[in-house]
DRENKEFI-821599 format. One line per 10 residues: number of its first residue (from 1); their letters; for each residue z, y, x of C-alpha. Coordinates in steps of 0.05 Angstrom, whole numbers. Each point is the difference from the previous one (the first is absolute). Example, Ala and Ser with C-alpha at 12.3 -4.5 7.8 and 13.67 -1.06 7.14 Angstrom:
1> AS> 156,-90,246 ~ -13,69,27 $
END
This chain:
1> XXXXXXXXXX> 2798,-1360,1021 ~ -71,-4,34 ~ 5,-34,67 ~ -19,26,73 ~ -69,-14,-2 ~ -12,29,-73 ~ -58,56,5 ~ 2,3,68 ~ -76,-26,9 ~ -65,-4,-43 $
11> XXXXXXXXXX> -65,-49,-9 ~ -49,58,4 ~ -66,-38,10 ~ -30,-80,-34 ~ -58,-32,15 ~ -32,-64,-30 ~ -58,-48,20 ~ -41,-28,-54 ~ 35,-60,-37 ~ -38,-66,-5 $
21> XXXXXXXXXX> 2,-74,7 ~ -38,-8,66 ~ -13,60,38 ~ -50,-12,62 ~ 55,48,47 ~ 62,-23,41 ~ 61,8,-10 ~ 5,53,54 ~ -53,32,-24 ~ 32,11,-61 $
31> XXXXXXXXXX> 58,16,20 ~ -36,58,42 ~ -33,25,-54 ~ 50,16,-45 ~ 43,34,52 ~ -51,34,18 ~ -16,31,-81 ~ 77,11,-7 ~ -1,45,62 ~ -59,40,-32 $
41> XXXXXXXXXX> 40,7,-67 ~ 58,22,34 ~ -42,47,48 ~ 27,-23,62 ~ -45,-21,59 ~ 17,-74,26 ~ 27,25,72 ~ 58,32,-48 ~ 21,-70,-15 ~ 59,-16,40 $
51> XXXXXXXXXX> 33,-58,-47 ~ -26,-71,-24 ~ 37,-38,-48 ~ -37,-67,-23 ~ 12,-64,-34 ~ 22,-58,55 ~ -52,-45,-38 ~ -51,57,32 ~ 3,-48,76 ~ 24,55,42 $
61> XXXXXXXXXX> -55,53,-12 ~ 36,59,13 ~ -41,4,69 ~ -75,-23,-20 ~ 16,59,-61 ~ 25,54,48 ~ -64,-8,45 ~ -48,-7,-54 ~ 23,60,-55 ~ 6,40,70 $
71> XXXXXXXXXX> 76,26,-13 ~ 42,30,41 ~ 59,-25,44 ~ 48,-56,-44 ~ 69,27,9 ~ 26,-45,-69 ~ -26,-77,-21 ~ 23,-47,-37 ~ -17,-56,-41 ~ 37,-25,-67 $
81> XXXXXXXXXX> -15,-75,-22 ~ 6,-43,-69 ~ -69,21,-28 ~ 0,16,-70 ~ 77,30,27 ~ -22,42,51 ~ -55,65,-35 ~ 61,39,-6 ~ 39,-21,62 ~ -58,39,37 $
91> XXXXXXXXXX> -1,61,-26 ~ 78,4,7 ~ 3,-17,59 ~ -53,55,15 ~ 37,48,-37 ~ 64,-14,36 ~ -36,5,62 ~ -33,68,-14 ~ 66,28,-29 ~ 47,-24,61 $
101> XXXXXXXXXX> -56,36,53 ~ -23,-66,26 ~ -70,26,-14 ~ -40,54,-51 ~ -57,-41,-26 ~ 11,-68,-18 ~ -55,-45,-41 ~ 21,-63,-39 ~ -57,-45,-11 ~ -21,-72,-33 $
111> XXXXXXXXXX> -64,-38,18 ~ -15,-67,-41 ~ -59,-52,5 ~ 6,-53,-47 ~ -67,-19,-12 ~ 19,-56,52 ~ 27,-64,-32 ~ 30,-14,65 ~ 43,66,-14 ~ 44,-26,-59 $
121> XXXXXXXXXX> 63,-26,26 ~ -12,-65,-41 ~ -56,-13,36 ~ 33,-1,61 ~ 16,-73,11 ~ 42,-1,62 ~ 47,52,-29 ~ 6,-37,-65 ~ 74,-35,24 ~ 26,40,53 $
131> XXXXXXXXXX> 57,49,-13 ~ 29,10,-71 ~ -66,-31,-32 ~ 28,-61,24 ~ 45,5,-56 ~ -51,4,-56 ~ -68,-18,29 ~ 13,-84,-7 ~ 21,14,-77 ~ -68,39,-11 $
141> XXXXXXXXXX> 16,67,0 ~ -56,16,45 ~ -28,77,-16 ~ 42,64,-19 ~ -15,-13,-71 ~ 22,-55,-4 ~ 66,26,23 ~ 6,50,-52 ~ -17,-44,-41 ~ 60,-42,2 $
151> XXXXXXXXXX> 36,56,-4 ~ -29,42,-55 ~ 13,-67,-46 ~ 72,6,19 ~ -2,76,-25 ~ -38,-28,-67 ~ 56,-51,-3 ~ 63,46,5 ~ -24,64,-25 ~ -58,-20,-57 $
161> XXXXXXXXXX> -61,31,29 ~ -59,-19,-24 ~ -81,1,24 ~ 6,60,-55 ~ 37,33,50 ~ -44,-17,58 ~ -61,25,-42 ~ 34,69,-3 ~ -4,4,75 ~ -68,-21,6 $
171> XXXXXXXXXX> -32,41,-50 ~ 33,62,12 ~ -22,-2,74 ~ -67,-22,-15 ~ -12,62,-55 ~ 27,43,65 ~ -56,-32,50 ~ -46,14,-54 ~ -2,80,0 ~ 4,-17,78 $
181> XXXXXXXXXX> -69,8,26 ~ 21,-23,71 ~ 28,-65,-30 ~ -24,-67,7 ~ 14,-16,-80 ~ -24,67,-14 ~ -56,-15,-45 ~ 38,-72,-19 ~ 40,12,-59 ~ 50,-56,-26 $
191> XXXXXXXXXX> 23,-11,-77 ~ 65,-37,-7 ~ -48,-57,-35 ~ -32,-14,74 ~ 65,1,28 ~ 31,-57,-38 ~ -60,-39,10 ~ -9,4,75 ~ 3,-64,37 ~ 67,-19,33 $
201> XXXXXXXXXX> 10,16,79 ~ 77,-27,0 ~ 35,0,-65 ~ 26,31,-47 ~ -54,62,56 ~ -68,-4,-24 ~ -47,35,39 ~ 8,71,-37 ~ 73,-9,41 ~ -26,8,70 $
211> XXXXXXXXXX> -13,51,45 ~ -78,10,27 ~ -22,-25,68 ~ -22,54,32 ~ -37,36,60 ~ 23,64,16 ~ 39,56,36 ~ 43,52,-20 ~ 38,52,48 ~ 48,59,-14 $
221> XXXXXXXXXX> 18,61,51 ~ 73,24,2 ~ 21,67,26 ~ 81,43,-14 ~ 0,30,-50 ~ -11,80,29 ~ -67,-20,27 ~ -27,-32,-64 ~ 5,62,-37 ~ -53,30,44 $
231> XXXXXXXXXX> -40,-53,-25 ~ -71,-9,-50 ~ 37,-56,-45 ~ 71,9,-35 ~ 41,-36,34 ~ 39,-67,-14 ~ 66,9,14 ~ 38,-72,24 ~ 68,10,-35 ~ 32,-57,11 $
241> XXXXXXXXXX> -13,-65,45 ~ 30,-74,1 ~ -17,-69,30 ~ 45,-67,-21 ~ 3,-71,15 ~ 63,-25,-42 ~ 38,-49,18 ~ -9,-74,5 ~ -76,21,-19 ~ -63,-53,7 $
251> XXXXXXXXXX> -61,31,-6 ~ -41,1,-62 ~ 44,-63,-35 ~ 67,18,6 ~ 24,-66,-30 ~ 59,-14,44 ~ 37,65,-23 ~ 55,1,-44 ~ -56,41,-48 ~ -68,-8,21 $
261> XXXXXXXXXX> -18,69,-44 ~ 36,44,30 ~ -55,11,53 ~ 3,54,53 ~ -13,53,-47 ~ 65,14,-20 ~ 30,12,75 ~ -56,43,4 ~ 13,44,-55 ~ 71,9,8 $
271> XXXXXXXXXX> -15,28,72 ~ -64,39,-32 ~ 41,42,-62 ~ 56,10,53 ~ -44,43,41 ~ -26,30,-56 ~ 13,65,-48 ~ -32,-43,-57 ~ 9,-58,-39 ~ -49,-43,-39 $
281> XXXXXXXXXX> 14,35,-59 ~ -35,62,44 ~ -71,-41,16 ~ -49,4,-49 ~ -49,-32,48 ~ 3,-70,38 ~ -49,-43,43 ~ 36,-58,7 ~ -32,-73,40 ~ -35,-38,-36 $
291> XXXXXXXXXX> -24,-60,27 ~ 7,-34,-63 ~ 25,23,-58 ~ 69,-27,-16 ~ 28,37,63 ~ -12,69,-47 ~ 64,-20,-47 ~ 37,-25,57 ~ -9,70,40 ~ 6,41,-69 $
301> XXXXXXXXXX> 77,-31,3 ~ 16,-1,82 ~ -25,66,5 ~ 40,28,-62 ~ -49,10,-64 ~ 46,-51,-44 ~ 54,-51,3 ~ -10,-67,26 ~ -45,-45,-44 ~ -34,57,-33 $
311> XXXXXXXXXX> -52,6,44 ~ -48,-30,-50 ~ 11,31,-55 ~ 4,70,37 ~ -79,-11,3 ~ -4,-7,-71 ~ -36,56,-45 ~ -48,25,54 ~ 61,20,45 ~ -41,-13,68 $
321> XXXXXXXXXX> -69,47,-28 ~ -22,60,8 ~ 12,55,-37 ~ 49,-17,-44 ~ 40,-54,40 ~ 72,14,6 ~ -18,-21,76 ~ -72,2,12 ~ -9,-50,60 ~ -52,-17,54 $
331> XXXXXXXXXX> -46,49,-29 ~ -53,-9,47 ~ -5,-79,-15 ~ 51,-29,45 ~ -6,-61,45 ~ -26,-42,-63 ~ -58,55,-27 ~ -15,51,60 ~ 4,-45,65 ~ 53,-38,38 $
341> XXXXXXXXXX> 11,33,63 ~ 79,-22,12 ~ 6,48,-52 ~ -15,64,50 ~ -48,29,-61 ~ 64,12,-42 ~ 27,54,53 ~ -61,30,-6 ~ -3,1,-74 ~ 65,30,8 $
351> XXXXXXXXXX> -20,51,34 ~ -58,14,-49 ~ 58,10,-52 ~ 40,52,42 ~ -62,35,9 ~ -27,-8,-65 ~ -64,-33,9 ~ 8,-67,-27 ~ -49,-26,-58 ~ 51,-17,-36 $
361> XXXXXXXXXX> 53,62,16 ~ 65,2,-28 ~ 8,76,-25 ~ 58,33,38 ~ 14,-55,45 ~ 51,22,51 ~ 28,-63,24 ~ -40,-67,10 ~ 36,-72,25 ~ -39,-38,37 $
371> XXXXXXXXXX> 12,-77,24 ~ -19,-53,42 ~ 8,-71,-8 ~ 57,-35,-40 ~ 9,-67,34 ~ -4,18,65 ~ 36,39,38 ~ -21,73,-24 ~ 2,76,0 ~ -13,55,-48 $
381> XXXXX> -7,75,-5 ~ 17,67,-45 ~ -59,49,4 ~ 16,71,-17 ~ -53,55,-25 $
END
């Protein structure tokens, strides 16, 4: 049975900035303008706004934003961490907010400027030991891919996935980025030839695995549910909501479970389908994180596509294109063909699908999943035409 929250409130208005590897404006900037182009989709003026819900990584902007976008009085804030976890934390915690009265128009938003080497967490020497890195740092695990990494030849090693499998996942996103104008690979097309000949970043990832670095902001408006049918847009419907952080977890390695695959995807999901009047037999739509690819076959089995170690060979046979897919996925590009912004651009590509506006539109979608990061803890969403 759907939960308390299911329906109850809407995205009714996206906005984007420009994507690009070194864009001259700040991050507050960005983050500005993109609030400020989802409030003109949606048709509300800013002084509506009464709601902020932003990634902690965003340094406490919630103020700096208010004043600049010129909204109204802040009755609701709140900030979700993690990252790559945290796209869909915002907007339910936004739509919580809006359905329990604590405000009527709440924005969710994600600025990013990574142009900056200084920016990467690698690069940030003093950090390098300090807190659970301490445990993986000294042994030369020093960026995020090399963390998954380690643990996508552990998946290879139990469950027989191959770089074929990988290649699926690449080249399926990248055909999607391609009928993307707005995309940074849109004009970059990628043959599974290129793929297997692409230099190494952290094996058995070559650099086809990774997500973009990116510059960029993305923002989403959420209002209940009676006021978004007196709306321009159809709205998108958040069905269902759920956050995890599973226990005994370590972000991004996970080595010191019991079973370093069963990431925090699968505490998610069983809270998400709980709240939900649909299964993932139902969802003929997903945008699901992709900061590299092998974390695609790991969510296709936490979140409920297939059984344990079939994650891999669920992407077999064009599974992940569009149109003929049995789950077209990250149809705008994702995080490794569109942009990496935390992953905030696959709400909005979401959103796209409930409306029916996406490039690459699944006919008839009614339902679309939509994750954020597997490693970390995370959150994801069910969006409802």
């Amino acid at each position: 049975m759907a939960g308390p929250l299911a329906d109850r409130a809407a995205i009714v208005g996206i906005g984007q900035t420009a994507f690009a590897k070194g864009l001259p404006d700040s991050e507050l900037s960005l983050a500005c303008q993109a609030i400020s182009a989802a409030l003109d989709d949606a048709a509300i003026a800013p002084d509506e706004v009464d709601g902020l819900a932003m990634f902690s990584m965003e340094e406490g902007r919630e103020v700096d934003v208010a004043r600049n976008v010129g909204v109204g009085d802040i009755t609701f804030f709140s900030e979700v961490g993690y990252g790559g976890g945290a796209g869909c934390g915002t907007i339910g915690h936004a739509a919580m907010a809006v359905a329990t009265g604590q405000c009527n128009v709440a924005v969710a938003w994600r600025a990013r400027k990574r142009a900056a080497k200084g920016s990467r967490p690698w690069a940030q020497v003093n950090r390098r030991i300090t807190g659970h890195w301490q445990w993986s740092r000294p042994f030369g695990v020093l960026r995020p891919v090399d963390e998954i990494a380690v643990l996508t030849r552990r998946y290879m090693h139990e469950f027989g996935a191959t770089r074929e499998h990988l290649a699926n996942v690449a080249v399926a996103f990248r055909k999607h980025a391609n009928r993307n104008p707005n995309a940074t690979m849109h004009d970059k097309p990628l043959t599974r030839d290129q793929y297997m000949d692409a230099r190494w970043i952290s094996e058995p990832l070559c650099l086809f695995d990774n997500c973009l670095e990116t510059d960029g902001a993305l923002a989403a408006v959420v209002v209940s549910a009676e006021r978004a049918k007196d709306l321009p847009h159809r709205p998108a419907y958040v069905h269902a909501f759920a956050q995890s952080i599973p226990r005994q977890h370590q972000v991004m390695t996970n080595y010191f479970t019991d079973d370093p695959l069963l990431g925090p995807s699968y505490a998610c999901a069983a809270r998400l389908w709980a709240q939900a009047d649909v299964t993932p037999a139902d969802v003929p739509v997903a945008q699901i994180y992709d900061a590299f690819s092998p974390l695609i076959p790991l969510s296709l089995e936490g979140y409920g596509f297939c059984e344990r170690g079939e994650g891999a060979a669920f992407t077999d046979d064009g599974a992940l294109e569009w149109p003929d897919g049995r789950l077209p996925t990250n149809t705008s590009g994702g995080g490794m063909s569109e942009a990496y912004v935390h992953g905030f651009n696959l709400l909005l590509e979401g959103v796209r699908q409930m409306r029916g506006t996406s490039t690459s539109q699944v006919d008839g979608a009614e339902t679309c999943l939509v994750t954020s990061g597997e490693g970390v803890p995370t959150s994801a969403l069910l969006l409802r035409r």
